[in-house]
C-alpha positions as a Markdown table, in Angstrom:
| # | Residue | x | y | z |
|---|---|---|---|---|
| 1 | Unk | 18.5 | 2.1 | -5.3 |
| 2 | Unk | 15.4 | 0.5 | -6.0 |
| 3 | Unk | 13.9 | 1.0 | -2.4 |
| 4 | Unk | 14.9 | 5.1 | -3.0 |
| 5 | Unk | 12.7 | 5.0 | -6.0 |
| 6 | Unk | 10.1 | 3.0 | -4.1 |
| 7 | Unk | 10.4 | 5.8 | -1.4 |
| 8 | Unk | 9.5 | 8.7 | -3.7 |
| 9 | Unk | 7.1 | 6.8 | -5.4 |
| 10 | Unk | 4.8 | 5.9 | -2.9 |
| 11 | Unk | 4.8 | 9.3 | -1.2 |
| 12 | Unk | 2.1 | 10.8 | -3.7 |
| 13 | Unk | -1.2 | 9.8 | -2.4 |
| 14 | Unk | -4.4 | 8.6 | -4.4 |
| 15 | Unk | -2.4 | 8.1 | -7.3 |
| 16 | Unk | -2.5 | 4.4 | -8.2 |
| 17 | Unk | -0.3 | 3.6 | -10.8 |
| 18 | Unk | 2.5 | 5.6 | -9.4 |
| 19 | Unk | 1.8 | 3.9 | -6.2 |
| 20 | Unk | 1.8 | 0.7 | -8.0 |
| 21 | Unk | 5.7 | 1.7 | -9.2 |
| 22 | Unk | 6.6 | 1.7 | -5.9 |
| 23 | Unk | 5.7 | -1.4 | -5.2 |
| 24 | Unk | 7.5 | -2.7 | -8.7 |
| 25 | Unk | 10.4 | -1.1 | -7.5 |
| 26 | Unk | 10.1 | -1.9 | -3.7 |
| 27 | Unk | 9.4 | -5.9 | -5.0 |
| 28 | Unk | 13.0 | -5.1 | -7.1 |
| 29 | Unk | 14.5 | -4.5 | -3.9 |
| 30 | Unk | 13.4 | -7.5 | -2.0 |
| 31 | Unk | 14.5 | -9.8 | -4.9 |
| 32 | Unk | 18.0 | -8.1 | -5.0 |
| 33 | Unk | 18.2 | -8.8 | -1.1 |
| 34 | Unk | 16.9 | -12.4 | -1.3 |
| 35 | Unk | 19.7 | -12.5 | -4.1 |
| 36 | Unk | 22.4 | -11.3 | -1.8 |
| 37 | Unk | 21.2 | -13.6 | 1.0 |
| 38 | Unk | 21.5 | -16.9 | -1.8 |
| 39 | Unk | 25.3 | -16.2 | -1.5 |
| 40 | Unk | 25.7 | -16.7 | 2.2 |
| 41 | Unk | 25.6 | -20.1 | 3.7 |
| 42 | Unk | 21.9 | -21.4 | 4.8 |
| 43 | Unk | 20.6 | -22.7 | 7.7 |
| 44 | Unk | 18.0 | -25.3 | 6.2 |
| 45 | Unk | 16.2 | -25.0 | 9.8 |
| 46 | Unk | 16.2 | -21.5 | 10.2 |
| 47 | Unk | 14.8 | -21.2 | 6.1 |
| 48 | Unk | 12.1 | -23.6 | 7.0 |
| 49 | Unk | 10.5 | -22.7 | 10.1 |
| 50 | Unk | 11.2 | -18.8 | 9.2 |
| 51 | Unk | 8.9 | -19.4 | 6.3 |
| 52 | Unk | 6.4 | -21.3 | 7.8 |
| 53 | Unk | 6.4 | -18.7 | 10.4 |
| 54 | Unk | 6.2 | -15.5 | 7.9 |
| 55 | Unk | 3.7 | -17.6 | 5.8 |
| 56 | Unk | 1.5 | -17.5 | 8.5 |
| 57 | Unk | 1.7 | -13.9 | 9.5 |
| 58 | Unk | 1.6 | -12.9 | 6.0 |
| 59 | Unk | -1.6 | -14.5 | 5.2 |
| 60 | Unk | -3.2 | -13.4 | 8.2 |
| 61 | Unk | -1.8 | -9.7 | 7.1 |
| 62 | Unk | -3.1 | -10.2 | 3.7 |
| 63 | Unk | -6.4 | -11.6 | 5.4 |
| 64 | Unk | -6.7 | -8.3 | 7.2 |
| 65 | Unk | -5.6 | -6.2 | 4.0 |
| 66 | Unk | -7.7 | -7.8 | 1.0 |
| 67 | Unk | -11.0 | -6.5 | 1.8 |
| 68 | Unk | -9.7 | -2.9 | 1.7 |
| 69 | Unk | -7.4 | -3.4 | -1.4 |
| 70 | Unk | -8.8 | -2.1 | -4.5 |
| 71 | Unk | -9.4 | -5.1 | -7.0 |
| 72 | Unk | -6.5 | -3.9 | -9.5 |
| 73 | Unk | -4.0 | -4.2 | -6.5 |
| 74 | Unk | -4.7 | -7.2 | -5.1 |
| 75 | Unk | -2.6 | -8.7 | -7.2 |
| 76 | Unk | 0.9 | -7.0 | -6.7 |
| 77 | Unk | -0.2 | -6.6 | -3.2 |
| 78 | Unk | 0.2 | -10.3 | -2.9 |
| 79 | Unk | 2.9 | -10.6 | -4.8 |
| 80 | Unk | 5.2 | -7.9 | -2.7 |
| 81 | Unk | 3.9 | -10.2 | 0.6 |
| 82 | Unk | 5.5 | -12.9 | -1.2 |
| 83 | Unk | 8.5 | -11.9 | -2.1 |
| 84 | Unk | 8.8 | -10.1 | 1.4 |
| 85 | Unk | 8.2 | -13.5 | 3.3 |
| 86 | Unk | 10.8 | -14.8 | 1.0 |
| 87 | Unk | 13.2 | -12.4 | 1.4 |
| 88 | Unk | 12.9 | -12.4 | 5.2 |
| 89 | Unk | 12.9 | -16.1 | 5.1 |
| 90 | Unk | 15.8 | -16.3 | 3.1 |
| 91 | Unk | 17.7 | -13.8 | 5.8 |
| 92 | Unk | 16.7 | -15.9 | 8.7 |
| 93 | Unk | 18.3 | -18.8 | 6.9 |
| 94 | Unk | 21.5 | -17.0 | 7.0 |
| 95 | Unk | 21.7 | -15.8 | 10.2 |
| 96 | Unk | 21.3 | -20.0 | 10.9 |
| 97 | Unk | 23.7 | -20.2 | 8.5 |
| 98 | Unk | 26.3 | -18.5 | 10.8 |
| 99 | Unk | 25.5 | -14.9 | 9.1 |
| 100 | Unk | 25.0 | -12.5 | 11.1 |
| 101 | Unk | 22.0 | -11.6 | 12.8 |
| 102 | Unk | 21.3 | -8.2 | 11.7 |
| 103 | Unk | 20.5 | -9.8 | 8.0 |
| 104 | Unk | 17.6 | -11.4 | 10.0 |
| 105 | Unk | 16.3 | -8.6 | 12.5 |
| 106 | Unk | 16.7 | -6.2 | 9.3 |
| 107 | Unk | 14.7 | -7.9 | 7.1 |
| 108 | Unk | 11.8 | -8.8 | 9.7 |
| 109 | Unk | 11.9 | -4.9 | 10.1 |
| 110 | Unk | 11.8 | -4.5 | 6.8 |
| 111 | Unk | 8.6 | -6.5 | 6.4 |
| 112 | Unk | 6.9 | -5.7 | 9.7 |
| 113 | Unk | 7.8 | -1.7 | 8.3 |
| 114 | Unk | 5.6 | -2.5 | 5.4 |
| 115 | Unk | 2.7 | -3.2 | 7.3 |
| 116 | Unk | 2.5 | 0.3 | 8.6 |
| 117 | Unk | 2.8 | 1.6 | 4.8 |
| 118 | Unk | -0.3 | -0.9 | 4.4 |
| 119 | Unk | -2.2 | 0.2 | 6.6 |
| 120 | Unk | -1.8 | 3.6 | 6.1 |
| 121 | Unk | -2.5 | 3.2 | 2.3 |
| 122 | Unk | -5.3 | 0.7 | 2.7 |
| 123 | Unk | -6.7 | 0.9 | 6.3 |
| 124 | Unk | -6.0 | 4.0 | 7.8 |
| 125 | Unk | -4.5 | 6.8 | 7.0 |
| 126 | Unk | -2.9 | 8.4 | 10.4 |
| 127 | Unk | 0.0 | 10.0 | 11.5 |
| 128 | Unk | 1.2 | 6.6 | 13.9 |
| 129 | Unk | 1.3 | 4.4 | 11.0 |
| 130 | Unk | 4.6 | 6.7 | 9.8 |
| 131 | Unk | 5.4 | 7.4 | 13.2 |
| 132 | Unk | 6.5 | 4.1 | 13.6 |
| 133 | Unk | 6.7 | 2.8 | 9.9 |
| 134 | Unk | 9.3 | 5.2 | 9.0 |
| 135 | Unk | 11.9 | 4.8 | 11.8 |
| 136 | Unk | 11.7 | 1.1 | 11.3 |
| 137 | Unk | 12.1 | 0.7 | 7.4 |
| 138 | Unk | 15.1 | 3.4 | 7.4 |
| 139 | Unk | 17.0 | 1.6 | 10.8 |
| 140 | Unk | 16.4 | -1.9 | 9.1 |
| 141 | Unk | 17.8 | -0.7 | 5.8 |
| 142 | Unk | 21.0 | -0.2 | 7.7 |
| 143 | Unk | 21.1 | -3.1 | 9.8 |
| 144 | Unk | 20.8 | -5.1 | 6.2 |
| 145 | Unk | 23.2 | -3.1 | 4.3 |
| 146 | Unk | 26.2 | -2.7 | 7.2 |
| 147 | Unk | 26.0 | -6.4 | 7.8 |
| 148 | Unk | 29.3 | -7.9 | 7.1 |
| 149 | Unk | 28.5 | -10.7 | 5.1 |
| 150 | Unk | 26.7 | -8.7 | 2.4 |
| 151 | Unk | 29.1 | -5.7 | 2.6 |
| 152 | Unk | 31.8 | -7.9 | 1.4 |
């Protein structure tokens, strides 16, 4: 429900508190995933070397991002790329866990989905950041919610 209320709120363009509401409620969503993904079994392995590996990437997105971010969003910017590399982490832990793998390929299109809303809000507005973006975020909401383990 959260990530539906993120939707809507980041729609409106220029406006930066209600764009900042969707990123509150978009960061809701990732913790109630990465909460879901705490009762599964984890892989230590996976968890590890998926966040060292989304760490990375993250801060080299947020790298890319930060000069472009306004100063009174660099903050939640950095938080939702933290959460997000949890979450994501978390998911690849379970899927090494003996989960099932759509968790993990949903949540890295979850996060790699988020880079085109980035880009789009902070880089470049332009038609292929959505044209991508969009398809991705709605097919990896799917893969996260129909996954057996979580649907139980």
């Amino acid at each position: 429900m959260s990530c539906l209320l993120g939707d809507v709120l980041l729609i409106p363009p220029g406006r930066v508190q209600v764009f900042r509401a969707g990123i509150v409620a978009f960061l809701a969503g990732h913790v109630a995933f990465a909460a879901a993904f705490l009762t599964q079994p984890i892989g230590p392995a996976w968890l590890a070397v998926g966040g060292a590996g989304l760490g990375f990437a993250l801060w080299a997105v947020w790298r890319w991002l930060r000069p472009s971010v306004p100063a009174d969003l660099r903050l939640a910017v950095a938080a939702y790329l933290v959460v997000i590399g949890a979450m994501a982490a978390l998911a690849l832990g379970v899927a090494g866990g003996g989960g099932p793998a759509t968790v993990a390929i949903g949540a890295l299109a979850f996060a790699a989905s988020d880079v085109s809303v980035a880009r789009d809000r902070f880089q470049r507005e332009d038609f292929l950041n959505r044209a991508w973006g969009l398809p991705l975020y709605y097919c990896a909401q799917l893969l996260i919610a129909s996954s057996p383990a979580l649907v139980a």
